[in-house]
C-alpha positions in Angstrom: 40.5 32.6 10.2 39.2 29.0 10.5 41.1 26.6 13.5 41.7 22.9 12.8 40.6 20.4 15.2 43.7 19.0 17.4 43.1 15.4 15.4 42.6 17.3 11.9 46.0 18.9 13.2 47.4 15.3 14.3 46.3 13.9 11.1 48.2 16.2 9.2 51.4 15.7 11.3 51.0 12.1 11.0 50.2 11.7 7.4 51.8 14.5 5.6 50.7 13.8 2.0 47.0 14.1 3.6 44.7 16.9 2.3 41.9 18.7 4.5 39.0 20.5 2.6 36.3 21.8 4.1 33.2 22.1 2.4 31.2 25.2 2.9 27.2 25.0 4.2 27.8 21.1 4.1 26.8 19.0 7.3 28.6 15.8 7.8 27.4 13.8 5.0 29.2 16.5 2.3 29.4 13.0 0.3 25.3 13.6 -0.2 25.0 17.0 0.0 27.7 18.5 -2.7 28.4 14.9 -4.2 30.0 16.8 -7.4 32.5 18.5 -5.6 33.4 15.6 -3.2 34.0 13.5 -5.9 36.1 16.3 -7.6 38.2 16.7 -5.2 38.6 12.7 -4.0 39.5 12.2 -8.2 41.8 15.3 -7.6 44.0 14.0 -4.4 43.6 9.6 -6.1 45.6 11.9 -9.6 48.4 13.2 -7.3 48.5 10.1 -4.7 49.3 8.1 -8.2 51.6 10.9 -9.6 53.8 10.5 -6.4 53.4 6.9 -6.6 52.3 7.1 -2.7 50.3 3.2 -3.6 53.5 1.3 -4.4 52.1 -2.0 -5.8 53.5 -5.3 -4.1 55.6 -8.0 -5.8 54.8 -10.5 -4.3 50.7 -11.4 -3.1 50.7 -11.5 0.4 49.9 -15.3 1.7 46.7 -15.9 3.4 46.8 -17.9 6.7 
């Protein structure tokens, strides 16, 4: 059994529609070392994020002071 980090366990709390996956024999730059499967599962949570229509787009541009 694998324990979360208190901020992976605060992240979760605070964003509930946020996804952890932890890539095995992957250091810190998983983006580099297992770039298929990153990118596989970043495509994977964007599908669902749209699906639940988390990214609701704005009416009106937001004016630039």
């Amino acid at each position: 059994m694998m324990r979360l980090p208190r901020l992976q366990l605060n992240t979760i709390i605070i964003l509930p529609v946020s996804e952890i996956v932890i890539f095995e024999d992957a250091s810190h730059q998983h983006h580099l070392e297992k770039t298929d499967e990153y990118l596989k599962v970043v495509r994977n949570f964007i599908d669902k994020a749209e699906k639940r229509q988390m990214f609701t787009p704005l009416k009106t541009p937001i004016p630039l002071k």
